[in-house]
Backbone bond lengths (Angstrom), bond angles and torsions (degrees), N, CA, C in turn:
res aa  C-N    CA-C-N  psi(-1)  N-CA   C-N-CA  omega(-1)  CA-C   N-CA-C  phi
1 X - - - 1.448 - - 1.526 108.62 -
2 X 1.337 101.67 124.84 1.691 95.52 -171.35 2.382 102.79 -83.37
3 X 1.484 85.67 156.22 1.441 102.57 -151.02 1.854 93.93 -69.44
4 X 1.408 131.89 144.59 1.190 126.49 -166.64 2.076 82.82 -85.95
5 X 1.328 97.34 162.24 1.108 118.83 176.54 1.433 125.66 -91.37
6 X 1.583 102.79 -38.07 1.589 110.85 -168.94 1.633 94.94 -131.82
7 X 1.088 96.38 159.00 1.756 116.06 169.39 1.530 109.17 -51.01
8 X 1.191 131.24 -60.26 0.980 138.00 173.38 1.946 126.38 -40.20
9 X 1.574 103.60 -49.01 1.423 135.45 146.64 1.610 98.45 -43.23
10 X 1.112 119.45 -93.68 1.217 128.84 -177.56 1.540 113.65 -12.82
11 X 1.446 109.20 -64.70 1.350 122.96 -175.77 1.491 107.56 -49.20
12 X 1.519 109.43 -65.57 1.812 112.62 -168.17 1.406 99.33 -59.71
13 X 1.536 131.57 -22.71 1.494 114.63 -169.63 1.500 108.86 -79.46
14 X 1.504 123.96 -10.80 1.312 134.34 160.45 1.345 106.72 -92.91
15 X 0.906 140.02 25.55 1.802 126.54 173.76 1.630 98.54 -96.75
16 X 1.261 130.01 11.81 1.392 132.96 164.76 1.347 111.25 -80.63
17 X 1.279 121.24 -43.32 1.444 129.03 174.19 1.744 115.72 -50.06
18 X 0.653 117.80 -71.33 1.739 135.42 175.03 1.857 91.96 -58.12
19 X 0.896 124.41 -31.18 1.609 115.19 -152.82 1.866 85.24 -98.61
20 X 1.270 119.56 -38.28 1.382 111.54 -172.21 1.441 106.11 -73.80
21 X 1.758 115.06 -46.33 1.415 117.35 165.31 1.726 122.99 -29.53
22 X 1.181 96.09 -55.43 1.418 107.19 -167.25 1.757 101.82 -49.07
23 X 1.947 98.35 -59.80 1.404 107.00 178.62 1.513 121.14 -33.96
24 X 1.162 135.41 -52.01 1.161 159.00 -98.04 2.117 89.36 -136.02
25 X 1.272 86.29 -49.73 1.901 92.00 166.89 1.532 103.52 -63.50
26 X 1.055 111.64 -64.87 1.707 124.93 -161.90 1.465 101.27 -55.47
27 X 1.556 126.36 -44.91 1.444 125.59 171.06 1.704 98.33 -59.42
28 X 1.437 142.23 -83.49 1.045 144.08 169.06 1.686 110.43 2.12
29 X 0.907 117.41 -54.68 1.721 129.54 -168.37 1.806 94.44 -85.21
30 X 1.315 114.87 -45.64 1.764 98.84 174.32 1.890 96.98 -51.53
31 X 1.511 109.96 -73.76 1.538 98.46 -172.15 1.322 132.74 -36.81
32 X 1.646 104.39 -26.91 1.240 89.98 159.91 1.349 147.92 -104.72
33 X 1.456 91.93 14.72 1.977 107.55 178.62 1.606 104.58 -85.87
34 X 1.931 96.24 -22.04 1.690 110.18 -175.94 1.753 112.90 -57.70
35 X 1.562 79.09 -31.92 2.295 96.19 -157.04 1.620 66.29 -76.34
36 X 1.148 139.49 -75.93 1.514 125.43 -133.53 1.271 118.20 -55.59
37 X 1.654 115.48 -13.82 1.573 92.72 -173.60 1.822 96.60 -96.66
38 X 1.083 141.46 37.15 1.054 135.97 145.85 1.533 123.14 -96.37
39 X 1.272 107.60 -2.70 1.421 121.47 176.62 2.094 105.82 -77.12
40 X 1.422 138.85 126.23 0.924 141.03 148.94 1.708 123.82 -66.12
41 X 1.733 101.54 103.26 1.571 94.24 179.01 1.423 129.26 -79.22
42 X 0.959 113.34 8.69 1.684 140.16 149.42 1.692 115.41 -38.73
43 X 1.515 97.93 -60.83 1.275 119.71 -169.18 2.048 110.94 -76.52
44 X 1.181 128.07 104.57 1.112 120.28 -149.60 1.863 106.30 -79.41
45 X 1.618 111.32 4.98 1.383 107.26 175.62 1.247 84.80 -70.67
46 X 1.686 115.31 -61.32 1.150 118.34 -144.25 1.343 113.38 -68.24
47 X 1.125 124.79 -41.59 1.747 119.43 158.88 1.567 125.00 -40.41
48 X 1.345 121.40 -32.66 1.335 124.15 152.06 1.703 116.19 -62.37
49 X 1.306 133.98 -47.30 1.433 118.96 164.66 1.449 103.37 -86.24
50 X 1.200 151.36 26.74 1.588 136.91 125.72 1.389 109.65 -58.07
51 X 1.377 123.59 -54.50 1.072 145.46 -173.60 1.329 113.68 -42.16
52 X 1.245 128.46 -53.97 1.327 149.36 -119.34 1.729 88.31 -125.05
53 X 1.660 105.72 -39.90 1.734 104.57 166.09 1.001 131.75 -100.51
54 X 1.583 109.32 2.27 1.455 114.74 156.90 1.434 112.69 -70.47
55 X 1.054 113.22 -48.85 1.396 120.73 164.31 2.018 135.19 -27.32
56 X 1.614 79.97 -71.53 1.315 86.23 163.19 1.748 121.27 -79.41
57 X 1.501 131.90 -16.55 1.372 121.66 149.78 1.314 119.85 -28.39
58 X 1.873 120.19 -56.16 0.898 102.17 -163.85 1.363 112.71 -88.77
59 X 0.909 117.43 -30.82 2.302 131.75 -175.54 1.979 83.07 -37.48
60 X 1.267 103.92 -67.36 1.284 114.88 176.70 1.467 128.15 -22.91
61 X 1.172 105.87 -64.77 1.575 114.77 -167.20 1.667 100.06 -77.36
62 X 1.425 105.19 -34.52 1.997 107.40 179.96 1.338 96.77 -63.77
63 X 1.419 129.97 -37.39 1.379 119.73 -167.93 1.847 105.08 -81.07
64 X 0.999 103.90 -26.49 1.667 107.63 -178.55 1.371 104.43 -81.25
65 X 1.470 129.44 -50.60 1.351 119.10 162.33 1.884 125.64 -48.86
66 X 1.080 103.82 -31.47 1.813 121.33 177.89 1.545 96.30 -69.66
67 X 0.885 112.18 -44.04 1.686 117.29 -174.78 1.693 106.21 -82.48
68 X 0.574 146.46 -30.01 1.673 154.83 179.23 1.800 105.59 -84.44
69 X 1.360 105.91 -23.79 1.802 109.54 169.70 1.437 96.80 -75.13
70 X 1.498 95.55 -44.39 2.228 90.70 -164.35 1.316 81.13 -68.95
71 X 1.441 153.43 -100.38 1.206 133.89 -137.80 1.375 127.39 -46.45
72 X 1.351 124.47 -22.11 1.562 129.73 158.22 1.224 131.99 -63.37
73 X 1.423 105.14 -28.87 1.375 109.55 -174.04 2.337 96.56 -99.92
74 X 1.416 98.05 -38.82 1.939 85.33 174.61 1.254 89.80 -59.13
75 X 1.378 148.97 -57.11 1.619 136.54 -136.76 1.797 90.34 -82.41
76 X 1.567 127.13 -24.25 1.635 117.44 -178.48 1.703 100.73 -66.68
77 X 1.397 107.28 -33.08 1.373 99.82 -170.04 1.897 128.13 -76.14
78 X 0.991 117.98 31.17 1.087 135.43 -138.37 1.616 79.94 -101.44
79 X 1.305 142.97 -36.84 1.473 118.58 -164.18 1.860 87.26 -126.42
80 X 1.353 110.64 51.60 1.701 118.85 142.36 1.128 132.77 -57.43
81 X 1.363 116.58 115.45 1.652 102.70 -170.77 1.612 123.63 -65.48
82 X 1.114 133.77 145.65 1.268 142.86 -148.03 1.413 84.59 -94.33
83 X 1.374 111.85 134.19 1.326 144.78 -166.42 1.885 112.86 -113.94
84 X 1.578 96.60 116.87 2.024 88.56 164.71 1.210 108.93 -57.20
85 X 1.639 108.83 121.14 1.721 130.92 151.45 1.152 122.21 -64.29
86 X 1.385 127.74 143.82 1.866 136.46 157.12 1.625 78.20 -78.76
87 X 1.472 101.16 102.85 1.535 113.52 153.31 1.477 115.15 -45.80
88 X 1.597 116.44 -47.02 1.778 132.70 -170.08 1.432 118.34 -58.21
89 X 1.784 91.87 -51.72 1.603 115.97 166.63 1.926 103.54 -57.14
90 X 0.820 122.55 -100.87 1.260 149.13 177.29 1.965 90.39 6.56
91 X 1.208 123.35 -19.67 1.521 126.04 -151.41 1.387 105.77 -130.76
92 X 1.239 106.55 -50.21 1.394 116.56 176.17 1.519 125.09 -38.62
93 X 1.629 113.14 165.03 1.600 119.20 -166.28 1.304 104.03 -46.86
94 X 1.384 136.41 -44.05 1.497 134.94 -153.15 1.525 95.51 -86.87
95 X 1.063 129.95 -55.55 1.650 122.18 -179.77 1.343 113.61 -60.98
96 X 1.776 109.97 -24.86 1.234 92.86 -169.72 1.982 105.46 -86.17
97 X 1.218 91.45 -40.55 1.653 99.82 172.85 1.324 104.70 -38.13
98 X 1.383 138.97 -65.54 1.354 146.89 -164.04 1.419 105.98 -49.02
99 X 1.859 123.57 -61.66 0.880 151.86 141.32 1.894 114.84 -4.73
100 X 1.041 115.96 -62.80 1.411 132.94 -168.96 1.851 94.49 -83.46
101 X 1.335 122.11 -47.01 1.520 118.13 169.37 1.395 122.53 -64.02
102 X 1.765 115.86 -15.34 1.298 111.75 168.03 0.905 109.58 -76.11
103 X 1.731 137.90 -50.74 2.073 145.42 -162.46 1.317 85.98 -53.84
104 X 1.382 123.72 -49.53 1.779 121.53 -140.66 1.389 75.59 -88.86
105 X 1.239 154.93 -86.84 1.510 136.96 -147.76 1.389 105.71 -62.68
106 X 1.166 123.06 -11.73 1.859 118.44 172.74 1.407 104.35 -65.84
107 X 2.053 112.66 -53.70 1.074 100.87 -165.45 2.024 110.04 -80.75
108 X 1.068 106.43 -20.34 1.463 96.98 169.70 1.787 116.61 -59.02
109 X 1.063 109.73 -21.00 1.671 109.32 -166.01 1.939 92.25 -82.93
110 X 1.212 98.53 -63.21 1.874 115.57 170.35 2.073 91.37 -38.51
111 X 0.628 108.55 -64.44 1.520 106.20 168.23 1.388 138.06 -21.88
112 X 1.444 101.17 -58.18 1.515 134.11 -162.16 1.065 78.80 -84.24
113 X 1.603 118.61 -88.20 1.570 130.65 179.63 1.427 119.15 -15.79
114 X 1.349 142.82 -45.46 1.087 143.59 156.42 1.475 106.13 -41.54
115 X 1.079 119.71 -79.98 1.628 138.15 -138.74 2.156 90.66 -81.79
116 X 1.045 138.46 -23.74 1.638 139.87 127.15 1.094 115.65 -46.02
117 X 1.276 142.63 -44.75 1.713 141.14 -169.87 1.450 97.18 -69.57
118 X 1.259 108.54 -51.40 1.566 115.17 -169.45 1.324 123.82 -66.74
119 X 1.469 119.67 -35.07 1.687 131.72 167.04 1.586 105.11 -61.40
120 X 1.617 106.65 -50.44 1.692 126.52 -162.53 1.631 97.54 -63.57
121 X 1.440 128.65 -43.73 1.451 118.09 -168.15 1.243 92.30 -83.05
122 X 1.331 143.95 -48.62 1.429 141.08 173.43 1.856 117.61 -30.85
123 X 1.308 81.55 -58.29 1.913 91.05 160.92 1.395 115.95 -66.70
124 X 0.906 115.84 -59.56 1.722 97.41 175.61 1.607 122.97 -72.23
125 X 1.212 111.83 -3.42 1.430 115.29 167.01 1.876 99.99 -58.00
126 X 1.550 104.27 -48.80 1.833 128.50 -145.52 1.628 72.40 -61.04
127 X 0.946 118.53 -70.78 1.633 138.08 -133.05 1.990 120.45 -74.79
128 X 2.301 96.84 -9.05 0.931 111.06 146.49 1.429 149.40 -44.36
């Protein structure tokens, strides 16, 4: 992947992140509008977990729609004019700290994400 040049660059080459998130919510909320119609609203457990996933359907889909704005708007920013940097700043403990809390929550998510893929195809193997 060739290296973005400008901040602006920079930004749209991450608007996949937020934009796949979003996806990935919005599928989440189909599965769970899917589980609900096997739920009987008759049944007053089950009207409490209708309830409870109607709920989270929607938290869901606002957060997947919220996330699909940030990726439209980092990927608009793509021809930002390139701005003089504090080279010093730009390196220093606080950027770099910030910096070092993004890799490590990337690789925890790459993490998670595995160890869900692996239960999730198992389940949809069952459910064949």
């Amino acid at each position: 992947m060739e290296e973005p040049s400008s901040c602006g660059q920079g930004l749209a080459s991450r608007a996949v992140l937020p934009g796949k998130m979003g996806e990935l919510l919005a599928s989440l909320a189909r599965v769970l509008e899917a589980h609900m119609r096997a739920l009987d609203p008759g049944d007053i457990d089950a009207r409490k977990e209708l309830d409870a996933y109607a709920e989270l359907v929607t938290t869901h889909q606002d957060i997947a729609d919220r996330l699909s704005g940030i990726a439209v708007r980092m990927a608009d920013y793509r021809a930002l004019p390139m701005a003089e940097h504090d080279q010093a700043t730009m390196s220093d403990s606080v950027a770099h700290k910030a910096f070092e809390g993004f890799v490590r929550l990337e690789r925890e998510l790459v993490t998670l994400l595995q160890q869900q893929l692996k239960e999730d195809q198992e389940m949809l193997q069952q459910m064949a």
